[in-house]
PDB file of N, CA, C and O in Angstrom:
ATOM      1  N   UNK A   1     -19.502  28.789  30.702  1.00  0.00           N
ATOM      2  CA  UNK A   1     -18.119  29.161  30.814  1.00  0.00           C
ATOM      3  C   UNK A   1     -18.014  30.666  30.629  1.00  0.00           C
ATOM      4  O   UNK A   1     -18.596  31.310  29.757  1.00  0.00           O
ATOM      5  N   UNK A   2     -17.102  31.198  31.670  1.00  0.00           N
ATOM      6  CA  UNK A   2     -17.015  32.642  31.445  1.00  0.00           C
ATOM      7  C   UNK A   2     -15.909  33.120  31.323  1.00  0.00           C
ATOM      8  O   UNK A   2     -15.307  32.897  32.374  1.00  0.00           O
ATOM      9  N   UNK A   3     -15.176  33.756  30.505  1.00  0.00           N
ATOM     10  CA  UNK A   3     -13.635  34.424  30.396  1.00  0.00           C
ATOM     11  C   UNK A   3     -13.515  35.642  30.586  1.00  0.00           C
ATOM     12  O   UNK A   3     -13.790  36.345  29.614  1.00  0.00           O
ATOM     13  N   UNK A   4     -13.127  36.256  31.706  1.00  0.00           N
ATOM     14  CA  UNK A   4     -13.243  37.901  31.740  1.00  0.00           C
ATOM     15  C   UNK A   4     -11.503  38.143  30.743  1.00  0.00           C
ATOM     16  O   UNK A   4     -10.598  37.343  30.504  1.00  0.00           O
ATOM     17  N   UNK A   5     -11.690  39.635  30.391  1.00  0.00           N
ATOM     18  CA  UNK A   5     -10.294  39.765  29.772  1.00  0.00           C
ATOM     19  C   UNK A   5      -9.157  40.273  30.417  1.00  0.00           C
ATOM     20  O   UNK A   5      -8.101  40.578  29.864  1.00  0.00           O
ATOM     21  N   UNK A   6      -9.486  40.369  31.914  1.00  0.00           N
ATOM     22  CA  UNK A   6      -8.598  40.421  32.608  1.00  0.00           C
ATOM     23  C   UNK A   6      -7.687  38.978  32.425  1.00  0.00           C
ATOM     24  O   UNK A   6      -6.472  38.944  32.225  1.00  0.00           O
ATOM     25  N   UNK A   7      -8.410  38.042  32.521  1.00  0.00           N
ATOM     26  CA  UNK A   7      -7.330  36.782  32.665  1.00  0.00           C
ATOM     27  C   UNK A   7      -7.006  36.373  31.330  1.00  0.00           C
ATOM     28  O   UNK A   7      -6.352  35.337  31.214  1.00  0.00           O
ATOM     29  N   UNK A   8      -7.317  36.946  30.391  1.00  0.00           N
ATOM     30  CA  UNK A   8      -7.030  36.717  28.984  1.00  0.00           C
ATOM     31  C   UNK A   8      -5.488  37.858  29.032  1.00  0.00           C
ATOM     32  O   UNK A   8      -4.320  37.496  28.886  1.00  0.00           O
ATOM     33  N   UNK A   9      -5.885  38.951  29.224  1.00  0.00           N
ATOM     34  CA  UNK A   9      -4.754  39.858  29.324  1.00  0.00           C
ATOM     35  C   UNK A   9      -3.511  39.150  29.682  1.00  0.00           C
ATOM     36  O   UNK A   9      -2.543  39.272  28.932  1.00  0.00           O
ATOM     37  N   UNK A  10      -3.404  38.201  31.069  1.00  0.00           N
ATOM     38  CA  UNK A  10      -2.085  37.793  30.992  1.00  0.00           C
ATOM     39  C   UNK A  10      -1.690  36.955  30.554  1.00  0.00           C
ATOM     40  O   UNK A  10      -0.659  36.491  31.040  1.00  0.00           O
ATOM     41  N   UNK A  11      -2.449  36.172  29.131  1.00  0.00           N
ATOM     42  CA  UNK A  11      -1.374  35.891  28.304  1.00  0.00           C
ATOM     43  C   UNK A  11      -1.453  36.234  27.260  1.00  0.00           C
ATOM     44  O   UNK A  11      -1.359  35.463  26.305  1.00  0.00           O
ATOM     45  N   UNK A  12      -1.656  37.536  27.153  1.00  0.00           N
ATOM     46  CA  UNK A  12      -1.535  38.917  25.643  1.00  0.00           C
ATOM     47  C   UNK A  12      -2.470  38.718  24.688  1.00  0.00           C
ATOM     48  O   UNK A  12      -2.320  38.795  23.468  1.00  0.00           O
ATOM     49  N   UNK A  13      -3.836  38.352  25.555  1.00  0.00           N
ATOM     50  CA  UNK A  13      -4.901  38.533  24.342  1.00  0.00           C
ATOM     51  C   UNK A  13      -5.835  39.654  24.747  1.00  0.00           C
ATOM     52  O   UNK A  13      -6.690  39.376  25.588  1.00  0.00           O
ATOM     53  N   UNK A  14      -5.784  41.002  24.214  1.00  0.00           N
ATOM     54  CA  UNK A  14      -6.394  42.466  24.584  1.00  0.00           C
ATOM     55  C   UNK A  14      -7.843  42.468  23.452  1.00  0.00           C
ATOM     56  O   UNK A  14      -7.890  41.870  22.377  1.00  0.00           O
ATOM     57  N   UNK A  15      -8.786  43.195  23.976  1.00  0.00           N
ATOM     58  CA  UNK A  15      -9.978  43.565  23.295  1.00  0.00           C
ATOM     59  C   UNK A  15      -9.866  45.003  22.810  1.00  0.00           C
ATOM     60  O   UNK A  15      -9.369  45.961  23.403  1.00  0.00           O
ATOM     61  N   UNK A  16     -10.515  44.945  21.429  1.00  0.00           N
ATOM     62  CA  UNK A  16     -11.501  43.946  20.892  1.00  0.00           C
ATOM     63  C   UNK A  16     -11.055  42.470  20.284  1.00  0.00           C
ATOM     64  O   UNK A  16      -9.862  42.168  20.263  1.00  0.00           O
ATOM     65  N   UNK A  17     -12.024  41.613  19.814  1.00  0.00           N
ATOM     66  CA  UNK A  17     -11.356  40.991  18.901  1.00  0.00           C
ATOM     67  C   UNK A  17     -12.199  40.488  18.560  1.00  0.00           C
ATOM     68  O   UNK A  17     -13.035  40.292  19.443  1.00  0.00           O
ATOM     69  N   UNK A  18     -12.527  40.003  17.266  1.00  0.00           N
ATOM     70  CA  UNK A  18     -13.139  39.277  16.316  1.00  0.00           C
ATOM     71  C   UNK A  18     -12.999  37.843  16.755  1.00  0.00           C
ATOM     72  O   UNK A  18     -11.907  37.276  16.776  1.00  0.00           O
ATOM     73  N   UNK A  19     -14.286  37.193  17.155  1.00  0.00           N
ATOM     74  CA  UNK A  19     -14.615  35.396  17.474  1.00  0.00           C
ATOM     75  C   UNK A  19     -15.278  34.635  16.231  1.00  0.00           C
ATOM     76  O   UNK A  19     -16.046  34.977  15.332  1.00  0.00           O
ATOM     77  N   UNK A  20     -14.786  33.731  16.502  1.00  0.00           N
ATOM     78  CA  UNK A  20     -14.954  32.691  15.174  1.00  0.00           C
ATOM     79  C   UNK A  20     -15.299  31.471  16.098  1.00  0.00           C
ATOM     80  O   UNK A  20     -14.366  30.890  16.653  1.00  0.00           O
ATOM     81  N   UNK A  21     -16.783  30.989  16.322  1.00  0.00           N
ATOM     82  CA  UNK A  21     -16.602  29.349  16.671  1.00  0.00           C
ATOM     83  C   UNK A  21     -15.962  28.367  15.302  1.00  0.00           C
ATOM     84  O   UNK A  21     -16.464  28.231  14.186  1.00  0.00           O
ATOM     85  N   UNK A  22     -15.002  27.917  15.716  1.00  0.00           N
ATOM     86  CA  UNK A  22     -14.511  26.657  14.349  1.00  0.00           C
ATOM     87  C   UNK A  22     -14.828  25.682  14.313  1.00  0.00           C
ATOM     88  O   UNK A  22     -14.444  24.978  13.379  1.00  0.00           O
ATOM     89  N   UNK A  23     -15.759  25.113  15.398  1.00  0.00           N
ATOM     90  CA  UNK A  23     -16.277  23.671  15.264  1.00  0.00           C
ATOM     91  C   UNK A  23     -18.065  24.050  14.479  1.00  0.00           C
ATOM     92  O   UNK A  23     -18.590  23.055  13.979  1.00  0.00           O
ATOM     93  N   UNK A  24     -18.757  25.165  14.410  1.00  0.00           N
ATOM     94  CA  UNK A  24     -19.263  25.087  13.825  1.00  0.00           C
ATOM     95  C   UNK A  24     -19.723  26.114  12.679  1.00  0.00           C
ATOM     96  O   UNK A  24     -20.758  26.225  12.022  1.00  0.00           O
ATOM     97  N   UNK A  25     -18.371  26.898  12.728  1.00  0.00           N
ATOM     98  CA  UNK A  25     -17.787  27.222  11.409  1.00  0.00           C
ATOM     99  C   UNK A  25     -18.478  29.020  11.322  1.00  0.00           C
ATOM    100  O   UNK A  25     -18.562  29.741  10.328  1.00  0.00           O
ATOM    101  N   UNK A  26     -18.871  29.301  12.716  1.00  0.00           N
ATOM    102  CA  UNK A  26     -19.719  30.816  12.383  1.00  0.00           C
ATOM    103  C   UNK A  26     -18.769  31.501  12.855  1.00  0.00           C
ATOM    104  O   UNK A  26     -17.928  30.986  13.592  1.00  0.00           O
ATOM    105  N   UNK A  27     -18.737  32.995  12.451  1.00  0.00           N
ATOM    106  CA  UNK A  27     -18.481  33.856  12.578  1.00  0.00           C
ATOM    107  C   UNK A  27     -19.521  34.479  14.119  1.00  0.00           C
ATOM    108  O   UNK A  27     -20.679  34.891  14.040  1.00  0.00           O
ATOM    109  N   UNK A  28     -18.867  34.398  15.134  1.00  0.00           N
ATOM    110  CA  UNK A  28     -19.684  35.248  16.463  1.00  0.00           C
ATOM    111  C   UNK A  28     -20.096  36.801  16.410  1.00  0.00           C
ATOM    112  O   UNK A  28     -21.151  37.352  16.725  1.00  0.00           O
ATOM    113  N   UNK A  29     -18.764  37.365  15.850  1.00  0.00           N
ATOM    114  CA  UNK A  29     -18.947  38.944  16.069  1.00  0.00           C
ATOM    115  C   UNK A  29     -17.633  39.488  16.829  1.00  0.00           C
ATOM    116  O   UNK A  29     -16.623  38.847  17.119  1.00  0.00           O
ATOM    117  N   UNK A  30     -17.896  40.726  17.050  1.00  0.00           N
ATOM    118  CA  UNK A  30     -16.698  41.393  18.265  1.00  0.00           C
ATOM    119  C   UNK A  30     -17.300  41.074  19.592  1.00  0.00           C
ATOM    120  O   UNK A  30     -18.410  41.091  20.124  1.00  0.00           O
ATOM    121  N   UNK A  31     -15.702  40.689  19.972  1.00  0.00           N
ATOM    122  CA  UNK A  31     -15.831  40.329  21.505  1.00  0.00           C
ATOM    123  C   UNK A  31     -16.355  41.980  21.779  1.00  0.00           C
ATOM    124  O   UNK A  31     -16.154  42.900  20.986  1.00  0.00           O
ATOM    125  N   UNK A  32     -17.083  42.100  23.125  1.00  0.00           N
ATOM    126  CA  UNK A  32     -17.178  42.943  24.322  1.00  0.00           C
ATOM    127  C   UNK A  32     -15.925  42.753  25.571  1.00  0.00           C
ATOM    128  O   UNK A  32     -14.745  42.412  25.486  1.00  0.00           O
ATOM    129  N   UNK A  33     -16.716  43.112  26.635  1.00  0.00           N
ATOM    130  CA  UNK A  33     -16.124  43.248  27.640  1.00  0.00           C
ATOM    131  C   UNK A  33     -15.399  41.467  28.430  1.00  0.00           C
ATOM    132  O   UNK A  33     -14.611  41.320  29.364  1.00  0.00           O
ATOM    133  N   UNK A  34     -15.923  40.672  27.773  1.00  0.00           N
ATOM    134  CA  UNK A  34     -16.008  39.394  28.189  1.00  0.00           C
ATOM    135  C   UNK A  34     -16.472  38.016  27.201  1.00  0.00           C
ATOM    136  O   UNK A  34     -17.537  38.250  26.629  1.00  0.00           O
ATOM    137  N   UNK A  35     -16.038  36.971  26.961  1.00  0.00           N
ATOM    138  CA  UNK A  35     -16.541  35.984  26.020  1.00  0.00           C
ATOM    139  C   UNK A  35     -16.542  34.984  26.901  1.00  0.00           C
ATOM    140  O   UNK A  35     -15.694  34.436  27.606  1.00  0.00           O
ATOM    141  N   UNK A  36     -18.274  34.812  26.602  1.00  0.00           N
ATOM    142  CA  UNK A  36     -19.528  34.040  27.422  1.00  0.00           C
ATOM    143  C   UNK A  36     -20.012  33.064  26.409  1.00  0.00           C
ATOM    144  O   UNK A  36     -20.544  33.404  25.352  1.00  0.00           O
ATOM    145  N   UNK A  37     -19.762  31.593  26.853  1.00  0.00           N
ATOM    146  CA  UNK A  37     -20.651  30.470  26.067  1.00  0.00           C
ATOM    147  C   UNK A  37     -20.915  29.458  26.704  1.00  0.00           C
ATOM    148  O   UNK A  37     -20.223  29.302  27.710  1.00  0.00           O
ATOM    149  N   UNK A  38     -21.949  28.414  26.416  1.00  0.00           N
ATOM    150  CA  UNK A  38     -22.669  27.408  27.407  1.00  0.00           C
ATOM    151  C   UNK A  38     -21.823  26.304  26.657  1.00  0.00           C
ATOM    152  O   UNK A  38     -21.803  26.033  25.456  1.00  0.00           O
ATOM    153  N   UNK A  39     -21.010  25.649  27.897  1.00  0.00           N
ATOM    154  CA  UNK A  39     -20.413  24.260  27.826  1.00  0.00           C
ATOM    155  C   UNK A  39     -21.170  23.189  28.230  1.00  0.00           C
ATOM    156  O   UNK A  39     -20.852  22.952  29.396  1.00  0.00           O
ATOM    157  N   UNK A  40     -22.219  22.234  27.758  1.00  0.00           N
ATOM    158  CA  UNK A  40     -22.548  21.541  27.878  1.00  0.00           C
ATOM    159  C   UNK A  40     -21.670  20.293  28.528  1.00  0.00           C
ATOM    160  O   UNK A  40     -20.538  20.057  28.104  1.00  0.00           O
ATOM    161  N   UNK A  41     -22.451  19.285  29.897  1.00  0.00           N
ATOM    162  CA  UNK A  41     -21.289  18.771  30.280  1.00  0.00           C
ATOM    163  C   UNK A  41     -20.533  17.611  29.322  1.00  0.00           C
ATOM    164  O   UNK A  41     -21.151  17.132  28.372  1.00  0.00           O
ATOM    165  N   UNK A  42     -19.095  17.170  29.644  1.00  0.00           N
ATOM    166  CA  UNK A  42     -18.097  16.352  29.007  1.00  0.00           C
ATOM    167  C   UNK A  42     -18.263  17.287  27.455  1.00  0.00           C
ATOM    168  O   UNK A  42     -17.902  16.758  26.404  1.00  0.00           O
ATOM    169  N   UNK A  43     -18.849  18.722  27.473  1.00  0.00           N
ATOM    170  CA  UNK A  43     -18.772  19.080  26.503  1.00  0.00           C
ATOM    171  C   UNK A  43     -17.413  19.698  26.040  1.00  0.00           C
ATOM    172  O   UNK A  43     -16.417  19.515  26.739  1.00  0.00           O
ATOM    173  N   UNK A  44     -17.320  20.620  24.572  1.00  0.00           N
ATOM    174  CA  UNK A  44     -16.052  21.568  24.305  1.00  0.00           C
ATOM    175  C   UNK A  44     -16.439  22.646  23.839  1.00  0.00           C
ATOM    176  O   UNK A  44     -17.595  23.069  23.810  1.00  0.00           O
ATOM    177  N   UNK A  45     -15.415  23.178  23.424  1.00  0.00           N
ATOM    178  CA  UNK A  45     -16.246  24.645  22.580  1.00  0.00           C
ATOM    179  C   UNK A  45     -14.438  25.200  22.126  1.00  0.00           C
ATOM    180  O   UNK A  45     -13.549  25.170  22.977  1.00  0.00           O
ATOM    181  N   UNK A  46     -14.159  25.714  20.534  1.00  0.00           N
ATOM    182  CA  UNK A  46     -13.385  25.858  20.264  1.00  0.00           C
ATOM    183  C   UNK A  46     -13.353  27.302  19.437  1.00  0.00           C
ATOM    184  O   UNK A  46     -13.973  27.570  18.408  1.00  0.00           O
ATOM    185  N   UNK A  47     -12.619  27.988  20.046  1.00  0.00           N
ATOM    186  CA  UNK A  47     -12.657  29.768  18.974  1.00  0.00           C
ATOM    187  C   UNK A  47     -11.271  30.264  18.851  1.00  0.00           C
ATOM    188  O   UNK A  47     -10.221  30.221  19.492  1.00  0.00           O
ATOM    189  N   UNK A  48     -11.817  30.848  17.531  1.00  0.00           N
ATOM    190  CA  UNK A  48     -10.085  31.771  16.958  1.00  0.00           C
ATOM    191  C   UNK A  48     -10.715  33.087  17.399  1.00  0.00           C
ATOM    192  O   UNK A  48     -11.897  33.353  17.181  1.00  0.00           O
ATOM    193  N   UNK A  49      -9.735  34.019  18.126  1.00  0.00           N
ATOM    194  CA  UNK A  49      -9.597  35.225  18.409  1.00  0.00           C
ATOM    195  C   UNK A  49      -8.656  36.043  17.731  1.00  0.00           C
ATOM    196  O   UNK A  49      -7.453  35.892  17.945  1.00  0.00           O
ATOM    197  N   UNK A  50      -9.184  37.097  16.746  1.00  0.00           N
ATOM    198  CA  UNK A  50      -8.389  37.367  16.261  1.00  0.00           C
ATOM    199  C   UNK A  50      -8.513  39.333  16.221  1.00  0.00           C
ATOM    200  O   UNK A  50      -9.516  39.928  16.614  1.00  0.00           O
ATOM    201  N   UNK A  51      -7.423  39.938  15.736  1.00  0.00           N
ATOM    202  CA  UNK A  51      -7.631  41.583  15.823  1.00  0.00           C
ATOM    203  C   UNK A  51      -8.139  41.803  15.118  1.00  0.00           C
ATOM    204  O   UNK A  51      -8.081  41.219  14.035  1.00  0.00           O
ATOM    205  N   UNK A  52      -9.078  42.994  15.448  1.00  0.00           N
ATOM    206  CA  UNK A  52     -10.508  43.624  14.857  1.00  0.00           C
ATOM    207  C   UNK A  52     -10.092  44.151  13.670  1.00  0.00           C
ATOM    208  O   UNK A  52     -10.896  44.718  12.931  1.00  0.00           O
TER     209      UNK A  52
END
């Protein structure tokens, strides 16, 4: 799965930002230019984005 922040932009989420996976409770780091993760199929994947 790939999210550029262009399409995040239109609905008012701007970089940087601090990622949190919450299903398995880590701390990712600062986003870059883009937030990239492998969805395994019938899989999920769940993150808080929050300001740096």
């Amino acid at each position: 799965m790939y999210a550029g922040w262009g399409c995040l932009r239109d609905i008012g989420i701007h970089e940087p930002k601090s990622v949190r996976d919450l299903w398995q409770r880590i701390d990712l780091g600062m986003s870059g230019e883009h937030l990239e993760a492998y969805v395994p199929p019938h899989g999920a994947k769940l993150f808080r984005l929050r300001d740096a």
